[in-house]
C-alpha positions as CSV (number, residue, x, y, z in Angstrom):
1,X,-11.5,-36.0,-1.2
2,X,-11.6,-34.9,2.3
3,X,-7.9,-34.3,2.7
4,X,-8.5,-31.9,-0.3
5,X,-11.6,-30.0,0.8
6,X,-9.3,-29.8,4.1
7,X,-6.6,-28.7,2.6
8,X,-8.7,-25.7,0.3
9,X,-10.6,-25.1,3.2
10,X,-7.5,-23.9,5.1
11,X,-5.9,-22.0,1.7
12,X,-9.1,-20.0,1.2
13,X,-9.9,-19.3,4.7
14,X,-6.5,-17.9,5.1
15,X,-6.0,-16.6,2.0
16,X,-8.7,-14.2,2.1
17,X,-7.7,-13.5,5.6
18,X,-4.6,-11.9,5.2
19,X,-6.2,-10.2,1.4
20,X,-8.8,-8.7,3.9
21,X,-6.0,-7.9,6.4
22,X,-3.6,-5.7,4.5
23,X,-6.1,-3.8,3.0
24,X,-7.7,-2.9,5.9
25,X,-4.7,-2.1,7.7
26,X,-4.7,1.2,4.9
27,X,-8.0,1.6,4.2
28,X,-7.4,4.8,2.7
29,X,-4.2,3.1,0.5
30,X,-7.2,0.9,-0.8
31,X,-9.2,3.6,-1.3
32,X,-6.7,5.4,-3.9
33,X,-6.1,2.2,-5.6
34,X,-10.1,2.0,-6.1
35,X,-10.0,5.7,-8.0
36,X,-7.2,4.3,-10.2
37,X,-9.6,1.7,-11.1
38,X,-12.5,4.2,-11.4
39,X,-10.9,6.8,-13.7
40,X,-11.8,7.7,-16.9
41,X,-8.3,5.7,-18.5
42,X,-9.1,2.8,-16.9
43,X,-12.8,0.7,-16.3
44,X,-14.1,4.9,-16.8
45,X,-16.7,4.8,-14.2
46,X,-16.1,8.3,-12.6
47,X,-19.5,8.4,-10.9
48,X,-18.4,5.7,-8.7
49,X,-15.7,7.5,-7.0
50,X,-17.4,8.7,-4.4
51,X,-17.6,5.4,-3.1
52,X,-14.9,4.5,-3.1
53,X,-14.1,4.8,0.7
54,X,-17.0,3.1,1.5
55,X,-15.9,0.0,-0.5
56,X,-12.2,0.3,0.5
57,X,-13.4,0.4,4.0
58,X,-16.2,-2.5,3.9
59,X,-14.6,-4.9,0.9
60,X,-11.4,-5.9,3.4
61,X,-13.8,-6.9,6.5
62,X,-15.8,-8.9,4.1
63,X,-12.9,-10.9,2.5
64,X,-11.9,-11.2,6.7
65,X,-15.0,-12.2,7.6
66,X,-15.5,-15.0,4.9
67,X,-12.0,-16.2,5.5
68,X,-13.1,-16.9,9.1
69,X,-16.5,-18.1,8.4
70,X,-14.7,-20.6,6.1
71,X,-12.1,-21.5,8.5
72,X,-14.7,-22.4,11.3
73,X,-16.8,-23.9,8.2
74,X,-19.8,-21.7,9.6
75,X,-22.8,-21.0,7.2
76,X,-21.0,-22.6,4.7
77,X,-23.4,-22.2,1.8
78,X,-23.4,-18.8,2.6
79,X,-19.7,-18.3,2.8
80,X,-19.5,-20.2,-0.1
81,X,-21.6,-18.3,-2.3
82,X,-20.2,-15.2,-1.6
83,X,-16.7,-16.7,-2.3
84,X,-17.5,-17.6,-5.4
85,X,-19.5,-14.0,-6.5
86,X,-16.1,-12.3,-5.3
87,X,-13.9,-14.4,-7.0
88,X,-15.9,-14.2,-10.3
89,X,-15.7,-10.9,-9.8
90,X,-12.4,-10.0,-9.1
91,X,-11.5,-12.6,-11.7
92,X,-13.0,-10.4,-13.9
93,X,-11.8,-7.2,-12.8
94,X,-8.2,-8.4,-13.0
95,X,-8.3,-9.9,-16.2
96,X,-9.8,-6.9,-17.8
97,X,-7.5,-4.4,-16.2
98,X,-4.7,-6.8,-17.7
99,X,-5.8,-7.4,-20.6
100,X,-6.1,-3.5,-21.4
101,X,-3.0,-2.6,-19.4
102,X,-5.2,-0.4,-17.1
103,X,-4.3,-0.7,-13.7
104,X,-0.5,-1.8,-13.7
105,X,-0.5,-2.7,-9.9
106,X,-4.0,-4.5,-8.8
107,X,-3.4,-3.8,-5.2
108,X,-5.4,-7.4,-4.4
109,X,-2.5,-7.1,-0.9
110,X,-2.1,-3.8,-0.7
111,X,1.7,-2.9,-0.2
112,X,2.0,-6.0,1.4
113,X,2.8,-7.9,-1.7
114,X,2.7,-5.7,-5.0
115,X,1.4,-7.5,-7.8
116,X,1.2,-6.9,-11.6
117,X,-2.8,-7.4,-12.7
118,X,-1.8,-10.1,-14.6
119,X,-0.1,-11.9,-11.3
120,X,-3.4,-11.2,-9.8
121,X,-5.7,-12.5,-12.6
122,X,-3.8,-15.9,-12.7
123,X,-3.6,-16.1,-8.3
124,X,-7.3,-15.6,-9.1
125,X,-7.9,-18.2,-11.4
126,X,-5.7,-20.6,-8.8
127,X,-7.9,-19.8,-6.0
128,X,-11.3,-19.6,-7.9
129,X,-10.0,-23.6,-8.5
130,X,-10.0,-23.9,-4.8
131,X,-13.2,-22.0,-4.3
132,X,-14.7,-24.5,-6.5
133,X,-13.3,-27.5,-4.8
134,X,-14.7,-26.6,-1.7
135,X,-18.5,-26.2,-3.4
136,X,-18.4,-29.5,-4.9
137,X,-17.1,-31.0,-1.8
138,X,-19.1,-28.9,0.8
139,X,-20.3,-31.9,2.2
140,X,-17.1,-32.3,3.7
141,X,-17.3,-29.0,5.6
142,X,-17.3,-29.5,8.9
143,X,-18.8,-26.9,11.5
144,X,-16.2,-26.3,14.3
145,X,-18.8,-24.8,16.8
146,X,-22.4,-25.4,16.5
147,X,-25.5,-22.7,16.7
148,X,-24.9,-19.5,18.6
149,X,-21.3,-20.4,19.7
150,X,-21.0,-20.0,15.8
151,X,-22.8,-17.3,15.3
152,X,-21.3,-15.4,18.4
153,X,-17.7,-15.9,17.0
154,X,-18.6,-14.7,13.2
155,X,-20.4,-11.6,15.2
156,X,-17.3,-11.3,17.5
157,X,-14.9,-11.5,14.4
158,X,-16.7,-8.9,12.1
159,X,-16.8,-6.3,14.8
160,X,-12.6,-6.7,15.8
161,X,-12.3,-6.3,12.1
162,X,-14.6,-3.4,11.9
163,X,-13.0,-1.4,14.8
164,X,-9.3,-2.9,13.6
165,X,-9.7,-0.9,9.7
166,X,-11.8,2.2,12.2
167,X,-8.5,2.4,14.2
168,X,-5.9,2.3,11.1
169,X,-7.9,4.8,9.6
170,X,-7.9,7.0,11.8
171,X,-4.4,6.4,13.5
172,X,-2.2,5.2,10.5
173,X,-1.6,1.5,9.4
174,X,-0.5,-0.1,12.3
175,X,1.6,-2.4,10.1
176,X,3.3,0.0,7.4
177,X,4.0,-1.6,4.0
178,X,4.7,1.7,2.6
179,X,8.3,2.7,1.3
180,X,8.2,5.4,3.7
181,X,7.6,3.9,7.1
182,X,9.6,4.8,10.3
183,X,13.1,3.7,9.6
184,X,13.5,4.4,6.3
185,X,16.4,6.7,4.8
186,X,15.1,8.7,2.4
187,X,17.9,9.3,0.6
188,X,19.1,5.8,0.7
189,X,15.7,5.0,-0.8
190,X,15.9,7.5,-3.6
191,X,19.4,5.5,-4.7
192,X,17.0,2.5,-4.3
193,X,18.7,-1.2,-4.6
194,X,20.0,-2.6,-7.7
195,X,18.6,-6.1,-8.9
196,X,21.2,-9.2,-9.1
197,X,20.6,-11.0,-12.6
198,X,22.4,-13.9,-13.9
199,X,22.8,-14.1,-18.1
200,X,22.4,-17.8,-19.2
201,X,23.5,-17.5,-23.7
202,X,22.3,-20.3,-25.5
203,X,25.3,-21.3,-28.6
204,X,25.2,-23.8,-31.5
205,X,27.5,-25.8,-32.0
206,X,29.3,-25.2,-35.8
207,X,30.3,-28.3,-36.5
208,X,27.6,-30.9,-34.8
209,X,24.7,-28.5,-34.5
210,X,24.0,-29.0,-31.4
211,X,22.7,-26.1,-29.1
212,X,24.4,-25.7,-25.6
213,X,23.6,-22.9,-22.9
214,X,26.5,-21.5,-21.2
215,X,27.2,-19.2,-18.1
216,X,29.9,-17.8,-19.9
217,X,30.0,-16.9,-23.9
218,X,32.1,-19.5,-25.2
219,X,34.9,-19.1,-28.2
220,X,33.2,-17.8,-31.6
221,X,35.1,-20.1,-33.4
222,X,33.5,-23.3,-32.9
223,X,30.2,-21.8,-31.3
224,X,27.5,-19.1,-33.1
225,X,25.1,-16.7,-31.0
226,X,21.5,-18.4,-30.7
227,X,19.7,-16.2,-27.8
228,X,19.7,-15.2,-24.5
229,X,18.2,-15.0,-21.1
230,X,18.1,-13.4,-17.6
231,X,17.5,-14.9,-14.7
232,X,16.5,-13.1,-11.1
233,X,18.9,-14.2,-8.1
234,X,18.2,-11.3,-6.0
235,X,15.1,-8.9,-6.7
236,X,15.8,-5.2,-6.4
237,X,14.1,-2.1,-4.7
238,X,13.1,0.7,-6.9
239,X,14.1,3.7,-5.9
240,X,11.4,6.4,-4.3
241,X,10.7,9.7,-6.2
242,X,10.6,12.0,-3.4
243,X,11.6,15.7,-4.6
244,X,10.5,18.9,-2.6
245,X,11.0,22.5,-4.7
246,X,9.9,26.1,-3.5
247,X,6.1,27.2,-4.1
248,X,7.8,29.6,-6.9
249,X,10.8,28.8,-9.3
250,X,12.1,25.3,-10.3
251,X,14.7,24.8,-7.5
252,X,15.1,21.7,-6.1
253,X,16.1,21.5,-2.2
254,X,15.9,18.1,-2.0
255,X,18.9,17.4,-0.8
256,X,18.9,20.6,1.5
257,X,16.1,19.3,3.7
258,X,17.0,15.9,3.8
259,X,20.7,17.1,4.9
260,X,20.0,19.1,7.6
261,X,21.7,16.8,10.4
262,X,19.0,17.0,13.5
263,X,15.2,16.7,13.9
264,X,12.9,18.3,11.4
265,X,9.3,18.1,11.0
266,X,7.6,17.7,7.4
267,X,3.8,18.3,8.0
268,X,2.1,16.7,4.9
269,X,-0.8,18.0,3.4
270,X,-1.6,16.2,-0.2
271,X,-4.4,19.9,-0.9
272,X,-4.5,21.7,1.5
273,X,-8.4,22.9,0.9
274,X,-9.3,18.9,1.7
275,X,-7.2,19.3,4.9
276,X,-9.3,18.8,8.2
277,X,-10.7,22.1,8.9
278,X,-10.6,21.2,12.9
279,X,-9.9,24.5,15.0
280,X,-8.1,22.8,17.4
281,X,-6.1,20.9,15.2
282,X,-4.9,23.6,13.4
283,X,-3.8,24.7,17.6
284,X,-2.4,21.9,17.9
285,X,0.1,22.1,14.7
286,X,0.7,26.0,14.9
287,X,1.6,25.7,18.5
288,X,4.2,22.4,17.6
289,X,5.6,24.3,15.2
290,X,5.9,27.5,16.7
291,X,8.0,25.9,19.8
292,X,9.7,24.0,17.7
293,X,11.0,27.0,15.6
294,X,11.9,28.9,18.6
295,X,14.0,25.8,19.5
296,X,15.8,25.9,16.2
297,X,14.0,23.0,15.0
298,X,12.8,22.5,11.4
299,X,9.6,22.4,10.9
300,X,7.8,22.8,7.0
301,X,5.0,21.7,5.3
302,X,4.4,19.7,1.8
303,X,2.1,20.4,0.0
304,X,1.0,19.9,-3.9
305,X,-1.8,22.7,-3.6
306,X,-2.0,25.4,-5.8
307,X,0.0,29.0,-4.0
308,X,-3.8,30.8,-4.0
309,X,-5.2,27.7,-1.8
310,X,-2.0,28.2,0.3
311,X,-2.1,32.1,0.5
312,X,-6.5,31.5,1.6
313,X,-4.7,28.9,4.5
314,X,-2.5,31.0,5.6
315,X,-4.5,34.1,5.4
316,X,-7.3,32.2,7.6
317,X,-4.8,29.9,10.2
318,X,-1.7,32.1,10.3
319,X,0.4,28.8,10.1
320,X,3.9,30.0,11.5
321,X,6.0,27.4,8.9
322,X,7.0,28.0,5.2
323,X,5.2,25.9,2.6
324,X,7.0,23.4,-0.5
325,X,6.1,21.8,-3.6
326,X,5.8,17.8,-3.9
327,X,4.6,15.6,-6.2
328,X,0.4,14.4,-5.1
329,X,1.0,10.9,-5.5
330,X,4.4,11.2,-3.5
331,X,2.3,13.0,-0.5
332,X,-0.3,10.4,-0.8
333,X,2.2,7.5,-0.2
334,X,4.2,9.2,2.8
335,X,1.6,9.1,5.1
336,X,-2.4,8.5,4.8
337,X,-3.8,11.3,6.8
338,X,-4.2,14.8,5.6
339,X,-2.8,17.0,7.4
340,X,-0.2,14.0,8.5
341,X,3.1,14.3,10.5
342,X,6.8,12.9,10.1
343,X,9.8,13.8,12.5
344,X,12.9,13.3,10.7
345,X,16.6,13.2,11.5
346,X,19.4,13.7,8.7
347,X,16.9,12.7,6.0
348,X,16.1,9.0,8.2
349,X,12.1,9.1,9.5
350,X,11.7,8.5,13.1
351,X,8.3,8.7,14.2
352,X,4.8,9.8,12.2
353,X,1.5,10.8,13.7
354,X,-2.1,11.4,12.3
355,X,-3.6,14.6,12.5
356,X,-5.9,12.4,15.2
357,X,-2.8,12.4,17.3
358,X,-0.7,15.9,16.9
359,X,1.9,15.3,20.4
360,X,3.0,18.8,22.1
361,X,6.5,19.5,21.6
362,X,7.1,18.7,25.5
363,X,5.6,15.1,24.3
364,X,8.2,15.2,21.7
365,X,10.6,15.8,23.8
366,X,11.0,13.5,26.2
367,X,10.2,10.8,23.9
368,X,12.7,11.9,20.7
369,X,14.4,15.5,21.3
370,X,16.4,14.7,24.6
């Protein structure tokens, strides 16, 4: 019984570790997976959606923090207790989403690991096993540090993990899960990968009866057709639906901006009314872009705001750059800051900044442009 209270002790602690982890690494990913849950089509509680950055934010530090407190088996019955209320919980949540097909993705790891609700409602009934292992056998916990050592270290713990989500939220993931972190080609994304599949075709015999499953679909003269099946070799990668249009007509230049063979800027701004307001960001981005068009570089924003938001903006900031059309949800995945920043070169993304952390174009210079 020990070696199994160990052994669940170690799964949970880390387990709910890296759940806490990847969440608060994008906070404000988190947060828009809470609003799916919130919305009317789904658990239709739309009077919780203005806390919704409050639990994205706290939820992730208190997964951390019970991972850890279960690691170092400190206040165990406490840790334990909560463990269990969560899991219930979540348990729950999962099953019911599921059930009703109403969140598709559960978002338990963020973009870490994508999961389908069901996926997530089973891994929670797996680890609610575990949870309960380690309540019947909490006699077996063992306290790694004793009195305020222990406490020192949960304190010590909680506040990294406090300051770590504080950072990502205000200075981008630091680990990006997101199909559109630095690297990526976005039109090589936008082909995505195909999926290998291997067909297995089950056959019965004529003569003898007997069924047989083949790689290969034998002759139809001794063999009939029974069924079929597929199965995965190589998963795929879905392709990204990134698609830019002018604020007016149904033109698609696409393919235009993602061709244009040096650097170009795409400032990203999912509405631009719920942009920050900060005078001296707004400096900041004018100025960028200004130097950067007299240097013949690109430099254009995204935006999926209605044109009279856009013509109050411009009216009020006299923002130097044209403005496009993009889908919300495509704006919201690129980067999780609003107004955010992405350098590209010939469609491939090469650097991204928060509106926290605007550079100067001599900053960009020396660093990309040289």
């Amino acid at each position: 019984m020990k070696k199994v209270v160990k052994f669940s002790q170690i799964l949970v602690g880390v387990l709910f570790i890296f759940s806490g982890f990847v969440k608060a690494d994008d906070p404000l990913g988190f947060t828009y997976k809470l609003k799916e849950y919130f919305a009317s089509d789904a658990l239709n509680m739309p009077w919780m959606d203005k806390f919704s950055f409050s639990l994205a934010f706290s939820i992730p530090i208190i997964e951390m923090t019970l991972g850890f407190m279960i690691l170092l088996g400190a206040r165990k019955k406490l840790a334990l207790t909560l463990l269990v209320l969560m899991e219930a919980f979540f348990t729950f949540l999962t099953w019911y989403t599921a059930h009703y097909n109403k969140v598709l993705e559960c978002g338990c790891f963020g973009d870490a690991i994508p999961m389908t609700s069901w996926q997530s409602f089973w891994k929670n009934i797996v680890l609610i096993l575990f949870v309960l292992i380690l309540v019947i056998g909490s006699k077996h916990i063992y306290s790694l540090f004793k009195g305020t050592t222990q406490n020192v270290l949960v304190i010590l713990f909680l506040t990294g993990s406090t300051i770590f989500s504080y950072y990502c939220y205000n200075y981008l993931p630091i680990i990006d899960f997101r199909p559109y972190k630095i690297g990526t080609d976005i039109k090589a994304a936008m082909k995505g990968v195909p999926g290998i599949d291997k067909y297995y075709y089950t056959y019965k015999n004529r003569k003898s009866g007997e069924e047989k499953e083949f790689e290969n679909i034998p002759d139809s003269i001794n063999w009939k057709y029974v069924s079929y099946r597929t199965e995965t070799i190589k998963k795929g990668i879905n392709p990204v639906d990134f698609n830019v249009s002018p604020l007016s007509g149904s033109a698609d230049v696409t393919d235009s901006i993602l061709s244009i063979p040096g650097y170009s800027f795409l400032l990203v701004s999912t509405h631009i009314k719920e942009a920050d307001e900060n005078p001296d960001v707004i400096k900041k981005i004018n100025t960028l872009a200004s130097d950067c068009i007299k240097n013949h570089i690109g430099f254009i924003c995204l935006t999926n705001s209605q044109e009279e938001d856009i013509s109050a903006y411009q009216k009020k900031n006299n923002p130097p750059y044209l403005f496009f059309n993009t889908d919300e949800i495509v704006l919201k995945t690129m980067i999780r800051s609003n107004p955010g920043l992405i350098l590209m070169k010939g469609g491939v993304i090469k650097a991204m900044w928060h509106y926290h952390s605007i550079p100067s174009y001599s900053e960009v210079t020396s660093k990309y442009l040289h």
